[in-house]
C-alpha positions in Angstrom: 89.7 113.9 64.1 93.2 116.0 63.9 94.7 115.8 67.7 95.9 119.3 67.0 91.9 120.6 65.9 91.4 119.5 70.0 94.7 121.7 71.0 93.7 124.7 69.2 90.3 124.5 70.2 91.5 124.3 74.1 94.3 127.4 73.7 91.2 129.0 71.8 88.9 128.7 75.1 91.9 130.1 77.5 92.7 132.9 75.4 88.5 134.2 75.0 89.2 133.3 79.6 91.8 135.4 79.3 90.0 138.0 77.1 87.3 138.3 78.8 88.8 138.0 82.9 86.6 134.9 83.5 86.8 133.1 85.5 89.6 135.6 86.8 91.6 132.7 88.0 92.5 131.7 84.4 94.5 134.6 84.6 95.8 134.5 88.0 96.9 130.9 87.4 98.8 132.0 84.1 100.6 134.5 86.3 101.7 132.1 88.9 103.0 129.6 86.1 105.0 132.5 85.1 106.6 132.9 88.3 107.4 129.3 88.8 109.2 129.8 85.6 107.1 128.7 82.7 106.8 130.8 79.6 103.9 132.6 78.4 102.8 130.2 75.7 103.7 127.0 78.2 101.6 128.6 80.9 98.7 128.7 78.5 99.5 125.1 77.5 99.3 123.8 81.2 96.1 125.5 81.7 94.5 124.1 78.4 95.0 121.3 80.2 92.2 122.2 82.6 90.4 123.3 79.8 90.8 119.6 78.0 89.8 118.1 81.3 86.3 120.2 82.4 85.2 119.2 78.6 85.9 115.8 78.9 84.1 115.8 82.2 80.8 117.8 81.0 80.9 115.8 77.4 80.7 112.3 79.3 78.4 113.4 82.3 76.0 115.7 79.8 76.4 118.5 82.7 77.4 122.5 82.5 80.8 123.7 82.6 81.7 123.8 86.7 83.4 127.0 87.7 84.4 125.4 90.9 85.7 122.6 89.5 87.7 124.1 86.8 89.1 126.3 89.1 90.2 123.4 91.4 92.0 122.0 88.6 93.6 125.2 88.0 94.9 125.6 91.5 96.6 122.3 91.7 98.6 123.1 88.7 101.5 122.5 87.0 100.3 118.5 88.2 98.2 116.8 85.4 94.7 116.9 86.2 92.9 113.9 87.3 90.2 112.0 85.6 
């Protein structure tokens, strides 16, 4: 599968979080990226990170997105998440 299919589909999912103000943190965390000095579309990148992460997590384990554990990853960003 196209590595870039994967990235699109991530920066997809934080722009419809971003659309749609949920979880509102998506939006607060872009903002505080911003601030630390990342651009817009760098800001999105981090968090698509978050994004990648929570999949990963509810592929392998067969469980729901977790709000509280996306949001986690969210707030200790711009560090990578942990696996």
């Amino acid at each position: 599968m196209n590595p870039n299919l994967f990235k699109e589909i991530f920066l997809k999912t934080v722009y419809n979080q971003l659309g749609k103000n949920d979880p509102p943190q998506t939006r607060d965390t872009l903002e505080r990226l911003k601030k630390e000095g990342y651009s817009e579309e760098d800001a999105k990148l981090v968090i698509a990170q978050c994004v990648a992460s929570e999949m990963v997590k509810v592929v392998s384990t067969k469980t729901p997105f977790n709000t509280i554990r996306f949001v986690k990853c969210l707030n200790n960003l711009p560090n990578t998440p942990a696996d």
